[in-house]
N, C-alpha and C positions, 0 to 999 in steps of 0.2 A: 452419643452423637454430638459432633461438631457443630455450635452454634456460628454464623458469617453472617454480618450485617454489610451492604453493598450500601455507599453515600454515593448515590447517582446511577444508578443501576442502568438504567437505560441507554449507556455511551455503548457503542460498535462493540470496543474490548468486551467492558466493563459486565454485560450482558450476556457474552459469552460465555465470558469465564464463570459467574452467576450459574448457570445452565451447567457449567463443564461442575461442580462440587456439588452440586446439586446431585447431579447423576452418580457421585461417586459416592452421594448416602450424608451429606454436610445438611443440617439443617439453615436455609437460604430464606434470609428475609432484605429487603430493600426499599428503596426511596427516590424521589428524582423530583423536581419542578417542573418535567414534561418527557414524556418518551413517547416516541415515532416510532410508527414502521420500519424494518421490520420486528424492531426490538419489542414492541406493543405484543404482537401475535406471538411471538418464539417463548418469551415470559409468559404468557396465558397457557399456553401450550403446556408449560411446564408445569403448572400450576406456583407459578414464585411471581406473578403479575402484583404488584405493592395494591390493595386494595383501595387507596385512594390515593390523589398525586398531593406533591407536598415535602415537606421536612416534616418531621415527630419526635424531636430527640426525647419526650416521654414516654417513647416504645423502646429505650437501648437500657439496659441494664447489666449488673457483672455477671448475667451468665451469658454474655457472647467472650469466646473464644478470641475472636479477632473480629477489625471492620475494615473496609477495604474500602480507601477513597477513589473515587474518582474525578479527573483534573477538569471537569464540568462545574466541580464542587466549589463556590469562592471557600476563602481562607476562616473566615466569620461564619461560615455555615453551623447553624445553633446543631444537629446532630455532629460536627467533627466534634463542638467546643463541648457538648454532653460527655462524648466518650472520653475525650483526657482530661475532662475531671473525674469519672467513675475509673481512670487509669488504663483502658481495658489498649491493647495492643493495637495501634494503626496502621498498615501497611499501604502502598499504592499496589494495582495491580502488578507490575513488575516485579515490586521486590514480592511481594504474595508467590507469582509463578518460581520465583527462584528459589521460594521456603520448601514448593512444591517438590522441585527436580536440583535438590541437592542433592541425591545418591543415585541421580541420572547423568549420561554423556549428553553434554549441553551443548547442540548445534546452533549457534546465532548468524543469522544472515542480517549485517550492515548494509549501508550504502545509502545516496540520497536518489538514487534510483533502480529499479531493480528486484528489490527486495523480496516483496510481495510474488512475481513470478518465482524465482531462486526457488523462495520457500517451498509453493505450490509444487517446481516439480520435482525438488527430492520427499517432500509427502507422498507423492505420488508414484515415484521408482519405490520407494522404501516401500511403501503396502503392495507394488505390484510384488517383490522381492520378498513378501510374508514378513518383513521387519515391524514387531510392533514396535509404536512407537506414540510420547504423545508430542503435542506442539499448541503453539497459537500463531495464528496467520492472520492478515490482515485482509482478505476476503474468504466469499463463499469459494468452493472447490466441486466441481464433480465426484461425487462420489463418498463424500463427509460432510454431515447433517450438522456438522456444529466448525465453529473456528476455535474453539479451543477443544483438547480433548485429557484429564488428566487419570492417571490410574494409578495402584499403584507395584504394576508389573510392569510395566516400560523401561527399560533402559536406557530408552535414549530422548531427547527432548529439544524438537526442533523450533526454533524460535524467530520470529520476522522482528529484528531490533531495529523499531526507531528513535531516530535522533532526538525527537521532539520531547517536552519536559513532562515528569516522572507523575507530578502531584502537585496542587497548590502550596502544600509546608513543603517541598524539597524537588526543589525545581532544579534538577538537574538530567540529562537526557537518559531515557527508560534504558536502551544499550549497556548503561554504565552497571545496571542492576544484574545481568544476567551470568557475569565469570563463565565465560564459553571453555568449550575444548576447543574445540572448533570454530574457529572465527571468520568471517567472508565479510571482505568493504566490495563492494558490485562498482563502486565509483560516487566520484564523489560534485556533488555543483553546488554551490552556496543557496542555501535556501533557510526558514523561518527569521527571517530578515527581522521579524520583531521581539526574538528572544537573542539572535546571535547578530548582534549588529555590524561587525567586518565577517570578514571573510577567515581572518584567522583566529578568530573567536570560536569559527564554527568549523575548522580544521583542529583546534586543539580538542573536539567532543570526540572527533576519532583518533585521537593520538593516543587520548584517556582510554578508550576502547579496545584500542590493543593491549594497552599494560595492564587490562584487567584480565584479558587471557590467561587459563588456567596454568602451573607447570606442566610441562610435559605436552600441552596442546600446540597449536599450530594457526597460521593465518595464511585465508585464500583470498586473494587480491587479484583485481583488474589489470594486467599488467599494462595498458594501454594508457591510463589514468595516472596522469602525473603527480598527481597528488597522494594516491592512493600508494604510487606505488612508491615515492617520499618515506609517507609513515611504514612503512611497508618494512624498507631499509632499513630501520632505527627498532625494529622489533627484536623482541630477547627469546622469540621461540621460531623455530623453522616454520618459514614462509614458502609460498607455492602460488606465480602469478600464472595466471590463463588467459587467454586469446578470442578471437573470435572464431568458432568452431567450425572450419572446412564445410562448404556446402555450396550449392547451387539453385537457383530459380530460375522455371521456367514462363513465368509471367504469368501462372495461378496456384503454382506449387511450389515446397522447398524441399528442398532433401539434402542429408546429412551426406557426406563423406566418409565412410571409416572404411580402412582394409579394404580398398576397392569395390565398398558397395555401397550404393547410394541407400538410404534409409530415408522414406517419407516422411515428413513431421506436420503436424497441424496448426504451427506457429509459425512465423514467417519475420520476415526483417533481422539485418546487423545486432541489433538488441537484444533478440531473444536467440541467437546462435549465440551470442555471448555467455547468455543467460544460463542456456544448457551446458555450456563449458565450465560456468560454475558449480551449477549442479552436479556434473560428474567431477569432478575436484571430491566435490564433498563427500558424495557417496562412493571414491575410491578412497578414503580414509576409512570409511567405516567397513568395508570389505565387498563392496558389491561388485562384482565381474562384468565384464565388458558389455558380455553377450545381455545378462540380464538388464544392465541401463541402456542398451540399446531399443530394444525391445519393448521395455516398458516407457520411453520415452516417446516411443511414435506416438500412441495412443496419446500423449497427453494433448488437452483440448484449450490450456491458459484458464486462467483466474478470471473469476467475473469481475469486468469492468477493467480490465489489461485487454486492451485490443480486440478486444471481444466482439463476434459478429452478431447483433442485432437482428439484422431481417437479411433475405435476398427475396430479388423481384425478380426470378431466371427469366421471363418475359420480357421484361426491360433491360436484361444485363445491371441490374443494380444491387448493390452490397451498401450496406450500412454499421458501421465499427460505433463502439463507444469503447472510451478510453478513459484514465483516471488520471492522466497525465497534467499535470500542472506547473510543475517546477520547467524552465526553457531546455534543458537535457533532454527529459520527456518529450516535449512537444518535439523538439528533435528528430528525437530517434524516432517518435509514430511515424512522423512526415514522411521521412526519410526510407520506414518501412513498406506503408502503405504504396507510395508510390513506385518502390521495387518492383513490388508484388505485384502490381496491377498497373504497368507503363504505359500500356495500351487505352486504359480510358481514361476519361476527365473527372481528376480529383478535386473536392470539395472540401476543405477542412474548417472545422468552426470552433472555436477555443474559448471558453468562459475562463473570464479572470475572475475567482474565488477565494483565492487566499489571499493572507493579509500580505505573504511578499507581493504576489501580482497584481494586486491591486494599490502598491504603492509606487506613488511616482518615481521615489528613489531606487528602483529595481528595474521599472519597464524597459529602459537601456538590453537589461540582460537580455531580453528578446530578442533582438536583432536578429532579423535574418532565418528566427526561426521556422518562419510560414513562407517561405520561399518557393520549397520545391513541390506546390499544390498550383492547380490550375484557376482555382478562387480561395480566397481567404475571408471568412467573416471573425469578427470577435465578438462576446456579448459582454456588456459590459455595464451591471446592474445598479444601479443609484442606491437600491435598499442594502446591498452587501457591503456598497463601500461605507452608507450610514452604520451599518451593525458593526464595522469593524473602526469606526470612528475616523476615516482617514478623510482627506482631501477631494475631492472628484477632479479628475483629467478630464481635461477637453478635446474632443476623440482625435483633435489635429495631433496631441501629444501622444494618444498612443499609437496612430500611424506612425508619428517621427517613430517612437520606440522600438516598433518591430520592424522600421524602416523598410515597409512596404508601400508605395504611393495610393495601389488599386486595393488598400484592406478595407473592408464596409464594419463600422461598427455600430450595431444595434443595442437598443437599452431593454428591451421587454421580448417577451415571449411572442408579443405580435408582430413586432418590429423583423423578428429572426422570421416567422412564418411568412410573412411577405418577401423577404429575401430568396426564399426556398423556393417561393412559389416560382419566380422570373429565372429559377435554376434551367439546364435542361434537363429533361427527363428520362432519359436512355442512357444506357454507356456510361455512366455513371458511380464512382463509388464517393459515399460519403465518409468522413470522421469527425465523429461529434467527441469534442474532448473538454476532462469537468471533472471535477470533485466534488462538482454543484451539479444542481437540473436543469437549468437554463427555465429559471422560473416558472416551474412545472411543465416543461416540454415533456410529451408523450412516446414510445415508440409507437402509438397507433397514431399520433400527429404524423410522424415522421410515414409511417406508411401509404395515409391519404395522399401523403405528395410524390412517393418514388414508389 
């Protein structure tokens, strides 16, 4: 049996993947300085919950196989510095998954927006399609009890590549780790403003990204995306750019266009027609037939926490979306979405600034304009997030300049947001709560007492 030691076991990935070798029969032990929900319960469950919290590098000895850090982990962490003196192999989760699915077809879906859906719905055509297959994704899915899944009958091994860095010893972006067949940029906006500090520092991660493509593989590009479709041009393997996929809305429904029939879909906005045009790209490489990604794409329901419906009030004509949207593209395209979708009522959007790009002054500029097309705009904007991430505090007159809205209301606390909602109206109503955070432990049964 394969011995795995996890350093940080409790990150989103990190947890997963834990669970995903777990189940494949790997003996899984781990360690963290604190895990959350729902990382806490899904390890319990498994029985691989670390029995007390902490570091122990007098628990690691030569009979683990490999340890597998994660970038929660600092660089002086005393179980890294135990393992490379006991020698024993370190990998970060990326390259770990690439040791996995080397004598697999390696689907990687790039992009600094996008991804995450992409992924969700060729997982999703492919199992409807009987294709096994394993992957890791960067949410939960309808229908798949885990976000990573490894075996070793799989052929093919679908992958959400982000930009962001690999490991504290080798910081360089996780993408770089995975040598695709099959490669997808969904588009690209400058974002991790605190590891990639121009813009073409952070163009040149996916320049890298193409030239790690395999021989004989291929890359599926945003053709709309001038950047994207840039590196696109300068690629050394046959490229295939895509569109936004023919369709129409009727101001509570979307439906697809193919061969003169409309096809219902359960996603809605420019975004995610996009999104499905990538998806099929990919799964017409790997041999799936029209009729089949037709079919199994209606059903599909989106990623938790991508646009996702939260509650409705059919009483009050009210909907409630939560989104994961952070970077100004994202905010974008939600806005942009939601009010397609639903022209008819009075939109609500509220945006928590949570990352270290959006929450630094030198980026708020990129906003502009992005809360536009909503009928109120609040932002939260948290004093303890900007203390954790060590930045500056704006003074809210600066972030209205930013997103160059005169009527944006910005709140600091979770009370501050519930009194805003409160003076909302209450009918006819749809809202979007967008965040990679909670808005300082905001509820969906908060949000229910009030719409």
């Amino acid at each position: 049996m394969k011995k795995v030691h996890f350093i940080a076991i409790g990150g989103s990935a990190m947890h997963n993947l834990a669970i995903a070798l777990h189940r494949k029969g790997y003996e899984v032990t781990g360690s963290d300085d604190e895990i959350f929900e729902p990382s806490r319960t899904r390890l319990k469950n498994e029985g691989i919950l670390p029995d007390e919290i902490g570091w122990h590098p007098e628990k690691l000895d030569d009979s683990y196989e490999s340890v597998i850090l994660g970038m929660h982990a600092r660089i002086d962490n005393p179980e890294l510095i135990r393992a490379q003196e006991l020698g024993l192999k370190v990998y970060s989760y990326p390259e770990y998954l690439y040791e996995q699915s080397k004598d697999k077809t390696r689907i990687v879906i790039g992009g600094s927006h996008g991804k995450t859906t992409i992924t969700s719905m060729i997982l999703h055509v492919m199992k409807y399609a009987g294709i096994e297959t394993d992957f890791m994704v960067g949410a939960q899915l309808e229908g798949f009890d885990v976000m990573v899944r490894l075996s070793e009958t799989a052929k093919y091994m679908v992958i959400e590549g982000d930009e962001y860095l690999t490991s504290p010893i080798d910081r360089v972006p996780k993408f770089h780790k995975y040598h695709p067949h099959i490669a997808v940029i969904s588009g690209i906006g400058w974002d991790h403003v605190n590891v990639f500090p121009t813009f073409d520092s952070y163009l040149e991660q996916f320049r890298i990204y193409v030239d790690t493509i395999e021989n004989g593989g291929c890359l599926i590009y945003d053709d709309n995306d001038a950047e994207a479709k840039k590196i696109a041009a300068n690629a050394k393997v046959p490229t295939y750019g895509y569109d936004i996929h023919k369709y129409i809305t009727d101001g509570e429904s979307s439906y697809l266009l193919f061969n003169d029939k409309r096809i219902k879909v359960q996603v809605f906005g420019e975004h995610n027609m996009k999104n499905i045009n990538a998806a099929y790209h990919v799964c017409k490489q790997i041999g799936i037939d029209d009729v089949t990604f037709y079919q199994a794409i209606s059903s599909f329901k989106g990623a938790s926490r991508r646009l996702e419906l939260l509650f409705e009030n059919k009483s009050k004509n009210n909907m409630v979306f939560r989104d994961f949207a952070h970077a100004p593209s994202k905010v974008l395209a939600t806005v942009k979405a939601l009010r397609e979708q639903y022209s008819e009522r009075f939109l609500m959007i509220v945006f928590e600034l949570h990352t270290y790009s959006s929450l630094s002054e030198v980026f708020i500029d990129h906003y502009r304009n992005c809360l536009d097309n909503c009928d109120k705009a609040v932002v939260f904007y948290d004093p303890h997030a900007v203390s954790i991430k060590k930045l500056d505090m704006m003074t809210d007159e600066r972030i209205v300049e930013g997103f160059a809205r005169k009527d944006i209301k910005v709140v600091h606390s979770k009370a501050e947001l519930l009194d805003v909602l409160n003076d909302v109206q209450k009918e006819n109503i749809v809202g979007g709560f967008m965040s990679s955070g909670d808005f300082n432990g905001l509820t969906a049964d908060d949000l229910r007492k009030i719409f």
